[in-house]
Backbone as JSON, one array per atom type, in Angstrom:
{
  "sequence": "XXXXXXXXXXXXXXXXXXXXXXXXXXXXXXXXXXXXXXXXXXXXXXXXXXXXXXXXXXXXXXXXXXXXXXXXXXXXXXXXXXXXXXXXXXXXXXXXXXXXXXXXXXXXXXXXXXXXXXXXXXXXXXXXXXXXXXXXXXXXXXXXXXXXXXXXXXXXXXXXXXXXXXXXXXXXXXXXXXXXXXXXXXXXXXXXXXXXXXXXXXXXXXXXXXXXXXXXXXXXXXXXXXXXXXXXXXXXXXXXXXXXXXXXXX",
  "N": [[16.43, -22.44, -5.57], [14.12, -20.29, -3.42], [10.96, -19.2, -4.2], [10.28, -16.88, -3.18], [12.23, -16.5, -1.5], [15.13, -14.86, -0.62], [16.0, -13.75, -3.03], [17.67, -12.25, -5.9], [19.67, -9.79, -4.36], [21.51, -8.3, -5.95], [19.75, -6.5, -7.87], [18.29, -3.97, -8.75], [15.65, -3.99, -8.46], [14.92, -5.04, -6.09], [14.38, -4.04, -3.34], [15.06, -3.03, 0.18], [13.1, -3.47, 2.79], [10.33, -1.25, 3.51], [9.74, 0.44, 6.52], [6.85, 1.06, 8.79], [4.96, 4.0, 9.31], [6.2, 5.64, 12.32], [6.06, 6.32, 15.92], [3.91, 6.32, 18.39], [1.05, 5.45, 17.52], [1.99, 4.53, 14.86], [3.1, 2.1, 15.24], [1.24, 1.26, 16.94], [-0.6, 0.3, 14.87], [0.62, -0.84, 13.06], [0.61, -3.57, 15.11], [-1.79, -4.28, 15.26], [-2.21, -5.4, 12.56], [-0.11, -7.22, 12.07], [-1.32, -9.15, 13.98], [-3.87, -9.45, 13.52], [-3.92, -10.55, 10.91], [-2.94, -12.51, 11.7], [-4.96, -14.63, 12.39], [-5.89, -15.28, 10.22], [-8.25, -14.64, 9.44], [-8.62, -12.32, 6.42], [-10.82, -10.97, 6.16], [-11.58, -9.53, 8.14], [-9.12, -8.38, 8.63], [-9.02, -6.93, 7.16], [-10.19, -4.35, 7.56], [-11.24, -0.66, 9.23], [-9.89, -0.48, 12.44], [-11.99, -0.2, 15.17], [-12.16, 3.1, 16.21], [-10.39, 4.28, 14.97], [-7.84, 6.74, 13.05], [-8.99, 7.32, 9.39], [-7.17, 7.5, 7.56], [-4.66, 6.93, 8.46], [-4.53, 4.39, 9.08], [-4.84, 3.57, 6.41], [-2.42, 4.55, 5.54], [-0.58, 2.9, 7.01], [-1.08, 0.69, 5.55], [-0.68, 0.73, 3.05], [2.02, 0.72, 3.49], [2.63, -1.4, 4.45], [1.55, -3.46, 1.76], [2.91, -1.96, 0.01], [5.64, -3.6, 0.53], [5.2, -6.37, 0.28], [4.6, -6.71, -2.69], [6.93, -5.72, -3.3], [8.65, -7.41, -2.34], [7.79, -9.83, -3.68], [8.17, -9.24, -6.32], [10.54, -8.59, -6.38], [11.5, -11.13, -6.29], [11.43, -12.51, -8.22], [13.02, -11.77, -10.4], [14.94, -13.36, -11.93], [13.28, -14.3, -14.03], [11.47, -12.78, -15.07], [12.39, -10.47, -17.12], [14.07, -8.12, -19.52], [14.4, -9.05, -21.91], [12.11, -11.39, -21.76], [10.01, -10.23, -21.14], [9.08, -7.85, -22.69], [7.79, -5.77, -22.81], [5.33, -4.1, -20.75], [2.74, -5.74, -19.47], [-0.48, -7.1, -19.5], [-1.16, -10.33, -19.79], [-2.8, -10.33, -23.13], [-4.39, -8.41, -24.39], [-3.83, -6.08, -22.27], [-1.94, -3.29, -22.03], [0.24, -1.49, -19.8], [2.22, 1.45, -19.62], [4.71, 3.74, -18.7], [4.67, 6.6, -16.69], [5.53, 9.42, -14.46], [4.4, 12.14, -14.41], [6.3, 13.97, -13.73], [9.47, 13.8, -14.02], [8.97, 11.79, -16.04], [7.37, 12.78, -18.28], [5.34, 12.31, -20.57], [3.56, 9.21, -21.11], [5.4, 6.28, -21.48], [6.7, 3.89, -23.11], [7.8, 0.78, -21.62], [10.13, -2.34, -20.88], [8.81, -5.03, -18.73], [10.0, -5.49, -15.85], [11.5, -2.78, -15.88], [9.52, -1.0, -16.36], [8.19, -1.46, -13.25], [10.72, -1.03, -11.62], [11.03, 1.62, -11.99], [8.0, 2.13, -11.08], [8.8, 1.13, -8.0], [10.69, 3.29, -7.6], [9.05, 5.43, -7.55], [7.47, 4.84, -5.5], [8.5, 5.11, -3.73], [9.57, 7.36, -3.13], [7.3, 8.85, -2.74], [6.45, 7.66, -0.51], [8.55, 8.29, 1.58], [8.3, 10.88, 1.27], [7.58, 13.62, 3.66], [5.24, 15.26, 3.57], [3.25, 14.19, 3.06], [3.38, 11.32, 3.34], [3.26, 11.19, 6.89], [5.78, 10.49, 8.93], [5.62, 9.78, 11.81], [2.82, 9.01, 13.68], [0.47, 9.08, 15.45], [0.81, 11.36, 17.17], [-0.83, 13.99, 17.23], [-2.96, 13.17, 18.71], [-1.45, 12.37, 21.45], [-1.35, 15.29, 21.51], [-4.11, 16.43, 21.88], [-5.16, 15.36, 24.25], [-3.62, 16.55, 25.8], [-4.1, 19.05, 25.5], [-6.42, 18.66, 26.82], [-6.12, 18.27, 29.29], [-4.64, 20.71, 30.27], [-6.98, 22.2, 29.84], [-8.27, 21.15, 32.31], [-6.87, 21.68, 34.34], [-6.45, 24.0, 34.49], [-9.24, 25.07, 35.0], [-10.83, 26.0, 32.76], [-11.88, 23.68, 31.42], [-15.2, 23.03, 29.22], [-17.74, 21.37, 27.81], [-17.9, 23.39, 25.23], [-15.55, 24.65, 25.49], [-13.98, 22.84, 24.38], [-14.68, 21.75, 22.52], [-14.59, 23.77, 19.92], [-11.72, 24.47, 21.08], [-10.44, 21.91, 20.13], [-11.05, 21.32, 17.9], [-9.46, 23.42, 15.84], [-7.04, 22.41, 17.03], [-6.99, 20.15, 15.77], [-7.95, 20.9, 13.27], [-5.29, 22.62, 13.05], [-2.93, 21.35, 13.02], [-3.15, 18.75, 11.57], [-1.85, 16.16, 9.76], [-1.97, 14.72, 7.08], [-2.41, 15.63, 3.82], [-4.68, 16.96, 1.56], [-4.91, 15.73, -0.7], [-4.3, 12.77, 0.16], [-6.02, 10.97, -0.05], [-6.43, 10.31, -3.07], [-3.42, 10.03, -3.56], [-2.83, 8.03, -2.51], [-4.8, 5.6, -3.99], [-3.8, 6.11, -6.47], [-0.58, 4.79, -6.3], [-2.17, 2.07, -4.87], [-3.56, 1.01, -7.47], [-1.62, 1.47, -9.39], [0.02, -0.7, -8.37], [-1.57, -3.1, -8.41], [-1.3, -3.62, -11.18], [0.92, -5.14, -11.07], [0.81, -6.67, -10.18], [-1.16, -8.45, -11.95], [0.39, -8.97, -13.95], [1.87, -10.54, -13.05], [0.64, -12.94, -12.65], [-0.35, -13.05, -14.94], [2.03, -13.15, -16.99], [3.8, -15.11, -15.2], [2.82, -17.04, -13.54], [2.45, -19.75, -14.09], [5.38, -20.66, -14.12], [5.47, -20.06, -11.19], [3.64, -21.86, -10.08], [5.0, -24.23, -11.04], [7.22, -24.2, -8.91], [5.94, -24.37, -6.65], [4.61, -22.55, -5.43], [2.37, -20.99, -5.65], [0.56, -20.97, -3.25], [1.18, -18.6, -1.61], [1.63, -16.41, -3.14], [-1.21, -16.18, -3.95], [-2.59, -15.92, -1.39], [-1.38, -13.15, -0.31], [-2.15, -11.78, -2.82], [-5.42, -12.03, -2.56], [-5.21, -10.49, 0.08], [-4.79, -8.57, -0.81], [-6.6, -7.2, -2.3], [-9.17, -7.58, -0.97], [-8.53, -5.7, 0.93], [-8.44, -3.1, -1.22], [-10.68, -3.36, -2.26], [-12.4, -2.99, 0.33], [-12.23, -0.31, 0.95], [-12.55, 0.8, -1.74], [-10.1, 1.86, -3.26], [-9.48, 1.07, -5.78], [-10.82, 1.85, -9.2], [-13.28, -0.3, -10.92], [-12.67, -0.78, -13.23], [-9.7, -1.02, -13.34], [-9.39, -3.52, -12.43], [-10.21, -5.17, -14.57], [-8.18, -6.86, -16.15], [-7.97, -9.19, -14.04], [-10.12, -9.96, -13.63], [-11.83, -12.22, -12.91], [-10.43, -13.69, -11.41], [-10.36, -11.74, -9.32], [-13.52, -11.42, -8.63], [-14.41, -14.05, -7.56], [-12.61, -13.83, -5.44], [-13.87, -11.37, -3.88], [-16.34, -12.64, -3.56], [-16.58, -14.73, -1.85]],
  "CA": [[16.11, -21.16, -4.92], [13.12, -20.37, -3.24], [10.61, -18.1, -5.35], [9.74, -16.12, -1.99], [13.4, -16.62, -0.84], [15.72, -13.26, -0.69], [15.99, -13.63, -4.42], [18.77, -11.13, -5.81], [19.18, -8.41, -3.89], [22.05, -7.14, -6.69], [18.64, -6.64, -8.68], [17.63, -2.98, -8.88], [13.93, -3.63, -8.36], [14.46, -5.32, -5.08], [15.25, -3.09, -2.46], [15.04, -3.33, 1.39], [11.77, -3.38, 3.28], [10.18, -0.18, 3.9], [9.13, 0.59, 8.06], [5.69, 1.63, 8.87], [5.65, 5.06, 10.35], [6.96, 5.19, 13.66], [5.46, 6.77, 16.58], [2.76, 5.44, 19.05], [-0.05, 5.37, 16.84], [2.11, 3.56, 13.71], [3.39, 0.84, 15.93], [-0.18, 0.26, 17.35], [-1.9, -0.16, 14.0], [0.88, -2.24, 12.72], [1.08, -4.37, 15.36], [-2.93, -4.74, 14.88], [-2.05, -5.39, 11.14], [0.16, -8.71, 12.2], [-2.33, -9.8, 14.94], [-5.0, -10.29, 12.68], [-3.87, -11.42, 9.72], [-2.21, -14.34, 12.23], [-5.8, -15.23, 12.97], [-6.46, -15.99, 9.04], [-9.61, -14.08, 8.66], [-8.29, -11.95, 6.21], [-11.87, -10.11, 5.47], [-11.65, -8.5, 9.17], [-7.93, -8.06, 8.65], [-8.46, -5.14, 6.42], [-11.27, -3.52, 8.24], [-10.65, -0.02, 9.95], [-10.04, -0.37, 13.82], [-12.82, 0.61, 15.93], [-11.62, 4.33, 16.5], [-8.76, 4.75, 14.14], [-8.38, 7.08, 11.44], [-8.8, 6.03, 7.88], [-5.77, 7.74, 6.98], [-3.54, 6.86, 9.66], [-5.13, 3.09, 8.61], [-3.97, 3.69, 4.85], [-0.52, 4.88, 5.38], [0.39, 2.1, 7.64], [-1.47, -0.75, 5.23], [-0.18, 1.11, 1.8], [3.55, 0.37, 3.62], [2.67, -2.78, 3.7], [1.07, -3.33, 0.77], [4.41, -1.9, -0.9], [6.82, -4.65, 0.85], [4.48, -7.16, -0.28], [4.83, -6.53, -3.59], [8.78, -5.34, -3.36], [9.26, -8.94, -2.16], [7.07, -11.08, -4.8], [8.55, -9.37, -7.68], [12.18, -8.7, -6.35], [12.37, -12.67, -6.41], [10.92, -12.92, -9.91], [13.67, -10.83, -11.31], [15.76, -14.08, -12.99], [12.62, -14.78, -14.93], [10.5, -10.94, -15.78], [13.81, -9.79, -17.56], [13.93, -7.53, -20.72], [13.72, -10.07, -23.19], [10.98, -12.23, -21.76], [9.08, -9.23, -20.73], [9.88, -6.35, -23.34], [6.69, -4.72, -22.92], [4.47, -4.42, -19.15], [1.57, -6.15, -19.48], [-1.19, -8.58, -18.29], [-2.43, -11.08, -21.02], [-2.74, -9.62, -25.19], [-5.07, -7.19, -24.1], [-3.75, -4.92, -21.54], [-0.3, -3.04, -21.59], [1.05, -0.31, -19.54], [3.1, 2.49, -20.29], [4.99, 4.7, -17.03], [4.61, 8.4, -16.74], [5.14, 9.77, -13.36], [4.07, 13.3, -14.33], [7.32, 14.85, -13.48], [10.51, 13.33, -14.46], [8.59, 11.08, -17.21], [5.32, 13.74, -18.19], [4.62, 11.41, -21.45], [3.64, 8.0, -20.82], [6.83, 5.65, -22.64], [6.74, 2.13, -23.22], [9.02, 0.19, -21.15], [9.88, -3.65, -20.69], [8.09, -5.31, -17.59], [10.67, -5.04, -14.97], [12.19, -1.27, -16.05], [8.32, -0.38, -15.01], [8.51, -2.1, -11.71], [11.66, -0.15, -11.23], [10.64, 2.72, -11.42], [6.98, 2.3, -9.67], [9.0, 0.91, -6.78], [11.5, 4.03, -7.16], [8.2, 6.89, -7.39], [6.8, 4.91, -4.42], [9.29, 4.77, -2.36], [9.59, 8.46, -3.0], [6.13, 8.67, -1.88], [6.37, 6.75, 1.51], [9.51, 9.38, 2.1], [8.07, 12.54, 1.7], [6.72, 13.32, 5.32], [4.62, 16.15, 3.72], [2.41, 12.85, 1.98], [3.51, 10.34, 4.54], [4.16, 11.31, 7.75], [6.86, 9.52, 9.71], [5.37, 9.99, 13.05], [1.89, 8.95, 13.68], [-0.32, 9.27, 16.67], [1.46, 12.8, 17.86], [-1.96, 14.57, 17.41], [-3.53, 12.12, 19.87], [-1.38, 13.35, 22.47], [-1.31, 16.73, 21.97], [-5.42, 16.38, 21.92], [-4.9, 14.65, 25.35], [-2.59, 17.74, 26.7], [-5.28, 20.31, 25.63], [-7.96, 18.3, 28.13], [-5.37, 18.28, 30.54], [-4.6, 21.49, 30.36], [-7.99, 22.83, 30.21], [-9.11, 21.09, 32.95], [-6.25, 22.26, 34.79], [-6.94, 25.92, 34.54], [-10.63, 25.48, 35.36], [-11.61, 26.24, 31.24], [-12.74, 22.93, 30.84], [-16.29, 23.33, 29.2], [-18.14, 20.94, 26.54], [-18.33, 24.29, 24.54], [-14.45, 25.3, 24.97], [-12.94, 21.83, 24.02], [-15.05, 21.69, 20.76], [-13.97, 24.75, 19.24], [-10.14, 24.31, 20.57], [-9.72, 20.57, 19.7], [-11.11, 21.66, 16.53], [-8.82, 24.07, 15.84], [-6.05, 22.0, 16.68], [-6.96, 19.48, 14.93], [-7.33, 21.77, 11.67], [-3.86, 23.4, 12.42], [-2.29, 19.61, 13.12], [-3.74, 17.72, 10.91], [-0.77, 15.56, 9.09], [-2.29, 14.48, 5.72], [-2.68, 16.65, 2.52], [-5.62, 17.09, 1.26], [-5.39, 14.44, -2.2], [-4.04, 11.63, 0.43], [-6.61, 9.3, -0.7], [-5.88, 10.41, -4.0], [-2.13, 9.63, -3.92], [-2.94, 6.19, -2.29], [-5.17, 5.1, -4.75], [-2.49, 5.89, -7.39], [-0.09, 3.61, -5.37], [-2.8, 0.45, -5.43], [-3.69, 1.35, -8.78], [-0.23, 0.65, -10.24], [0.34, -1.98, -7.64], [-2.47, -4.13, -8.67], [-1.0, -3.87, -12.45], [2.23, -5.57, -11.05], [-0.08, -8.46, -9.68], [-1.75, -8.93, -12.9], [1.6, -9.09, -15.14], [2.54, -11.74, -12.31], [-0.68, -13.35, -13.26], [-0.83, -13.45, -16.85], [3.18, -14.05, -17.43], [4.86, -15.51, -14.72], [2.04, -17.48, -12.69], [3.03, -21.24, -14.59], [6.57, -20.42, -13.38], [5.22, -20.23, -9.57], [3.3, -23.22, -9.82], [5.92, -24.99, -10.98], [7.86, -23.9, -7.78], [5.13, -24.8, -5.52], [4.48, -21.12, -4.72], [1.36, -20.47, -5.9], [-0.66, -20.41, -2.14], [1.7, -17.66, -0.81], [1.14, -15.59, -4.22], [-3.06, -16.08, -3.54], [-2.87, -15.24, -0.1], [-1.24, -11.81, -0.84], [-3.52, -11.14, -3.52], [-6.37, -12.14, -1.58], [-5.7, -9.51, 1.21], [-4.7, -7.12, -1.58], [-7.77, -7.22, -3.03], [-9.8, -7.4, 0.4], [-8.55, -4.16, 1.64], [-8.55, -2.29, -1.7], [-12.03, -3.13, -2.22], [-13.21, -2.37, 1.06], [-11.8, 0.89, 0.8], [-12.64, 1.37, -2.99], [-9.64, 2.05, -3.88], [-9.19, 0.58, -7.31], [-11.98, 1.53, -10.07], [-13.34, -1.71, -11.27], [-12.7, -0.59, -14.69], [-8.6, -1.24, -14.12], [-8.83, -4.6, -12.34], [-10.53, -6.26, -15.4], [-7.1, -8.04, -16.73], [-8.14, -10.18, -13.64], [-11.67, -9.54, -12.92], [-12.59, -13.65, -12.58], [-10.07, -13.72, -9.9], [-10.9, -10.87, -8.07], [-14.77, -11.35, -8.2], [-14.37, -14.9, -6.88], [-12.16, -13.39, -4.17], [-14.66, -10.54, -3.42], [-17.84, -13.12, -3.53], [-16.01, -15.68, -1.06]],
  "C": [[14.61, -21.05, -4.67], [12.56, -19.6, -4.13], [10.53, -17.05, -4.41], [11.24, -16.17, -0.89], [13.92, -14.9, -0.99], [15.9, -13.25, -1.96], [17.29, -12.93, -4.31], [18.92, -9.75, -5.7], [20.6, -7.6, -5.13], [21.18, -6.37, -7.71], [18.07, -4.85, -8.15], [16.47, -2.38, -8.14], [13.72, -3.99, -7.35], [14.89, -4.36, -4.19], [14.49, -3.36, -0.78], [13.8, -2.81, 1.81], [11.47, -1.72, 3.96], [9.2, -0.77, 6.0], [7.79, 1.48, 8.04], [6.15, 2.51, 9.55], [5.65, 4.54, 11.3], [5.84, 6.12, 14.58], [4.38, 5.9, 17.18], [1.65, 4.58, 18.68], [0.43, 4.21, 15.37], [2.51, 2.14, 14.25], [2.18, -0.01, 16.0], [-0.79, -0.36, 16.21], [-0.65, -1.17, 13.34], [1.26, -3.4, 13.52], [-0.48, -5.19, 15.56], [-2.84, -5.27, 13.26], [-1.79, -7.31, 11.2], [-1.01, -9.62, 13.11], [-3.53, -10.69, 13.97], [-5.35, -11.37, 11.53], [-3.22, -12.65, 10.46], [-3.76, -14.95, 12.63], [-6.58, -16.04, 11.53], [-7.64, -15.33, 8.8], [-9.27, -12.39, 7.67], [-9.64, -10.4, 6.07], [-11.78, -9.29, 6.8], [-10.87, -8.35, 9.42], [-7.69, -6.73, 8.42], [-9.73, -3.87, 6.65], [-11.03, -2.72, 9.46], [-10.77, -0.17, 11.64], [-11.17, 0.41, 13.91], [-11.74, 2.28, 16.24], [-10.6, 4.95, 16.21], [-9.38, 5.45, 13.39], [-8.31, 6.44, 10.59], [-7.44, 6.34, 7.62], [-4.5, 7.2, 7.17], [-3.68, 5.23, 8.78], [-4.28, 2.88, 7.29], [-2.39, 3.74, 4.93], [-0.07, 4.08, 5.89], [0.07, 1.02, 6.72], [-1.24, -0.29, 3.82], [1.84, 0.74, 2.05], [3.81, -0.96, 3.46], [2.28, -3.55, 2.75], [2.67, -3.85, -0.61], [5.25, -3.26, -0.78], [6.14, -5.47, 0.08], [5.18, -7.99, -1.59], [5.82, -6.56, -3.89], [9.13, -6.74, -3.49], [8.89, -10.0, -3.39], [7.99, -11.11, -5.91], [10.01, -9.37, -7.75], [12.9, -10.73, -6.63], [12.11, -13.12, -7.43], [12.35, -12.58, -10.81], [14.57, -12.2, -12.86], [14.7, -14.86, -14.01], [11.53, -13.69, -15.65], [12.26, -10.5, -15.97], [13.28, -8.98, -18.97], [13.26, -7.96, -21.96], [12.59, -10.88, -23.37], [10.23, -11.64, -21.34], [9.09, -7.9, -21.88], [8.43, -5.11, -22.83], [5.95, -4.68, -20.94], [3.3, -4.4, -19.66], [0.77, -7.48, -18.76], [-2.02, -8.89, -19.08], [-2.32, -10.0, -22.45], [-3.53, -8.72, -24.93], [-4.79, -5.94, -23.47], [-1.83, -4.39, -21.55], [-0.14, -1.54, -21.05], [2.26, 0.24, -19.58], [3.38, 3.48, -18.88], [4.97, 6.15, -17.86], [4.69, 8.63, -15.19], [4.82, 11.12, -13.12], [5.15, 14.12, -14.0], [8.81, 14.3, -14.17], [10.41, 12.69, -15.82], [7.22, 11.66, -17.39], [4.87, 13.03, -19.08], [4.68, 10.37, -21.04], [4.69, 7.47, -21.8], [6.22, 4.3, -22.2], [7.92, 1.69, -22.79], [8.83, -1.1, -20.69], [9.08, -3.09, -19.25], [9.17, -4.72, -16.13], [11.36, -3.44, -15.01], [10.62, -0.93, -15.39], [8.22, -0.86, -13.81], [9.58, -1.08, -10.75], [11.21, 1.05, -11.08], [9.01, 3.08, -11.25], [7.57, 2.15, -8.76], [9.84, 2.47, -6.47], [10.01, 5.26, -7.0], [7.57, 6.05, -6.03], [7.32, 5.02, -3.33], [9.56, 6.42, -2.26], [8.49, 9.49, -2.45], [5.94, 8.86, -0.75], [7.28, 7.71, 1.76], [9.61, 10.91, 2.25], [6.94, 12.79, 2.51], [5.39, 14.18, 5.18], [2.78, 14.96, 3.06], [2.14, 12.0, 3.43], [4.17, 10.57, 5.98], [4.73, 10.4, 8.67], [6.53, 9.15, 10.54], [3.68, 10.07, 12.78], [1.59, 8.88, 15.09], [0.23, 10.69, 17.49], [-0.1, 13.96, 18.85], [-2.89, 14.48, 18.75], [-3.11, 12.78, 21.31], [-1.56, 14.69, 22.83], [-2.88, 17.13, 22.38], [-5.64, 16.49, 23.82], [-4.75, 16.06, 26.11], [-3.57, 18.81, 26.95], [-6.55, 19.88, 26.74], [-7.16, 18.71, 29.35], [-5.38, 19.47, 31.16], [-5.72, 22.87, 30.77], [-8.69, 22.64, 31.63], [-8.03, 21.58, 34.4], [-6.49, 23.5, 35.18], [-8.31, 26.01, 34.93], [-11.64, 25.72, 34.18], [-12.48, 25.51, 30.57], [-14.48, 23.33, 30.69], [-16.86, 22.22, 27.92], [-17.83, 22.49, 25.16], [-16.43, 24.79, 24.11], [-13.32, 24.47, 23.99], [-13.57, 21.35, 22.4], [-14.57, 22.36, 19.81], [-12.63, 24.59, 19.16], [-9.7, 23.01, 20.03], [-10.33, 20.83, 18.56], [-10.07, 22.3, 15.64], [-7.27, 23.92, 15.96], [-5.72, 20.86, 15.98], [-7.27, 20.05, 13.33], [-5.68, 22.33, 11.64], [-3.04, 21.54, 12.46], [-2.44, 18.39, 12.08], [-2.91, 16.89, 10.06], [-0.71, 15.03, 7.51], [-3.01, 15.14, 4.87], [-3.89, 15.85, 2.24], [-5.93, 15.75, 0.01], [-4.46, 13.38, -1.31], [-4.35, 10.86, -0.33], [-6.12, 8.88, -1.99], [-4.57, 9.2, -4.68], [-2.17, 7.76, -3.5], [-3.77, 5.32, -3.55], [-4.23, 4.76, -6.08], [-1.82, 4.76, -7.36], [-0.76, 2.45, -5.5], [-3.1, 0.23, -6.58], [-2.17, 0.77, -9.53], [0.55, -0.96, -9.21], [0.05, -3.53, -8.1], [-1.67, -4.79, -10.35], [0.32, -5.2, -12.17], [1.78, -7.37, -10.94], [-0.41, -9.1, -10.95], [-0.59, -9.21, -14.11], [2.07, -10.33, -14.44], [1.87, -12.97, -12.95], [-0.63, -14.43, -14.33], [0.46, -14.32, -17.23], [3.93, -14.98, -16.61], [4.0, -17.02, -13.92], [2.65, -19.52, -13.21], [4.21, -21.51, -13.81], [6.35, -20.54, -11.68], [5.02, -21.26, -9.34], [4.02, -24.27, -9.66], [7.27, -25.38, -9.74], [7.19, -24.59, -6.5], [4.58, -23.55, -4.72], [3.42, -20.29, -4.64], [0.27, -19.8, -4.2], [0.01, -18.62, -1.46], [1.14, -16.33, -1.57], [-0.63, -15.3, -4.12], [-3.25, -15.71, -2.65], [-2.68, -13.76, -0.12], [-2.01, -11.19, -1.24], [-4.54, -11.03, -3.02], [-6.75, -10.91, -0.77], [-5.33, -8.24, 0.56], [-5.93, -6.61, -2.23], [-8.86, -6.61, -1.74], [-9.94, -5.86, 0.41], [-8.61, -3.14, 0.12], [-10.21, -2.32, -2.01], [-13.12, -2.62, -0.83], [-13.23, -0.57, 1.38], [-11.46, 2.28, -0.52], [-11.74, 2.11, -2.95], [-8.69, 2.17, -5.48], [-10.26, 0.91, -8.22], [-11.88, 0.57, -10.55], [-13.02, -1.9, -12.68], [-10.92, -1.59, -14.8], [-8.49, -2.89, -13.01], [-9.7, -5.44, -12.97], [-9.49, -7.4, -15.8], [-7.73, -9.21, -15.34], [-9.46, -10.4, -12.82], [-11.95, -10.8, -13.05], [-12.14, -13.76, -11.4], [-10.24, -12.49, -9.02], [-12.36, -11.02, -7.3], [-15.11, -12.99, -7.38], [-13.32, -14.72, -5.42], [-13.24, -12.53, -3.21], [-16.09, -11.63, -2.37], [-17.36, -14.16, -2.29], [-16.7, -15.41, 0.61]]
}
C-alpha cells in the first residue's frame, strides 16, 4: 500500500476532501494556488496575490492546508493507532491534550489519533460555518463594481461620493468576523502539532516506504506560508524548530 495512497477510508480520521469556497474570487485564488506551486518555487507560492485580500488568501490556503494534512495522516491510520500512540505527542518532551472550549472546556488526554479525530472534526466544523468561512467569495467585488456602474450611470459619480459609499458597503458587506485571523491561527496551530507527532513517531515508518520527499514538500510549504503570515508563535513550533529553521533559512 502506498503511504500517500487512499489509505482506509473506513478510518474515522480520514474523511473526504474539503472544496475551497466557491464563487469567482475562490476559484481564482485557488486556481493561482495550483499554478504556482506547479512552478516549484514554493517561497512565492505562499505569497499574497498582487491585489487580493489577506483573508480571502487565508480561507482558500487554510482549505488547503486542511486536505493536506486530512490526507497524510488519514493514510497513517494502520500505524498511529491507540496502542502505539496512547498519548499525542512529538518526541519525550512535548504532549498535547484537546479542549475545544465547548463540547470538551477542560483540556483531556487522548491517544494520538482520537486527537486528530477530533481536530479534523472541530475543523471541519470551522470551514462549514459560513459566518467564519464564507462559501462564496469574491461577491463583494461585484457588488463594488455595480455601485461604479451605477453611480456613473445616474451622473453621481464623484471621487468624493464613491469613497464614502464603497466604504460603507464595504463595512456593511464585509464577510469575515472580526477574530478571523484569530480562528486561523488556531487551525495552523494545531495543524502543525499533527506534523510534528508525524515527525517524531511515525517519520522511520515513511522512510521506510520511500515517502519521505512528498511528507517534506508539504511541510515545506506549510511552514512557508505560516511563517510568512506569522501565523504560528515560534514558541509552539520548537518540537521541530531544526527543521523548520533550516526550511525558513533556505
Amino acid at each position: 500500500m502506498s503511504l500517500f495512497g487512499l489509505g482506509n477510508r473506513n478510518q474515522k480520521t480520514f474523511r473526504p476532501k474539503k472544496s475551497a469556497p466557491s464563487g469567482s474570487k475562490g476559484a481564482q485564488l485557488q486556481k493561482h494556488i495550483d499554478a504556482t506551486l506547479g512552478s516549484g518555487n514554493l517561497r512565492e507560492a505562499v505569497k499574497l496575490p498582487p491585489g487580493e485580500d489577506i483573508n480571502e488568501w487565508l480561507a482558500v490556503n487554510t482549505v488547503d492546508f486542511f486536505n493536506q494534512v486530512n490526507i497524510l495522516f488519514g493514510t497513517l491510520t494502520e500505524f498511529c493507532t491507540a496502542n502505539n500512540c496512547p498519548t499525542m505527542s512529538a518526541g519525550p518532551k512535548y504532549e498535547y491534550r484537546w479542549a475545544d472550549g465547548i463540547t470538551i472546556k477542560k483540556p483531556i488526554e487522548v491517544s494520538a489519533p482520537k486527537y486528530v479525530e477530533y481536530l479534523m472534526d472541530w475543523i471541519e466544523s470551522q470551514l462549514d460555518d459560513e459566518t467564519i468561512f464564507p462559501q462564496r467569495l469574491g461577491m463583494l467585488d461585484i457588488l463594488i463594481k455595480l455601485v461604479v456602474q451605477l453611480a456613473e450611470f445616474s451622473g453621481l459619480y464623484s471621487p468624493y461620493y464613491m469613497h464614502h459609499n464603497t466604504l460603507v458597503l464595504v463595512s456593511a458587506g464585509a464577510p469575515f468576523p472580526s477574530n478571523f485571523r484569530e480562528v486561523v491561527k488556531t487551525i495552523f496551530k494545531r495543524l502543525f502539532r499533527v506534523y510534528a507527532h508525524i515527525y517524531h513517531s511515525h517519520f522511520q515508518k515513511i522512510v521506510s516506504l520511500k515517502e519521505e520527499a512528498h511528507l517534506n514538500t508539504c511541510f515545506k510549504h506549510f511552514v512557508l506560508f505560516t511563517w510568512e503570515f506569522r501565523l504560528i508563535d515560534k514558541a509552539e513550533l520548537a518540537p521541530l524548530e531544526d527543521l523548520v529553521e533550516s526550511i525558513i533559512q533556505l
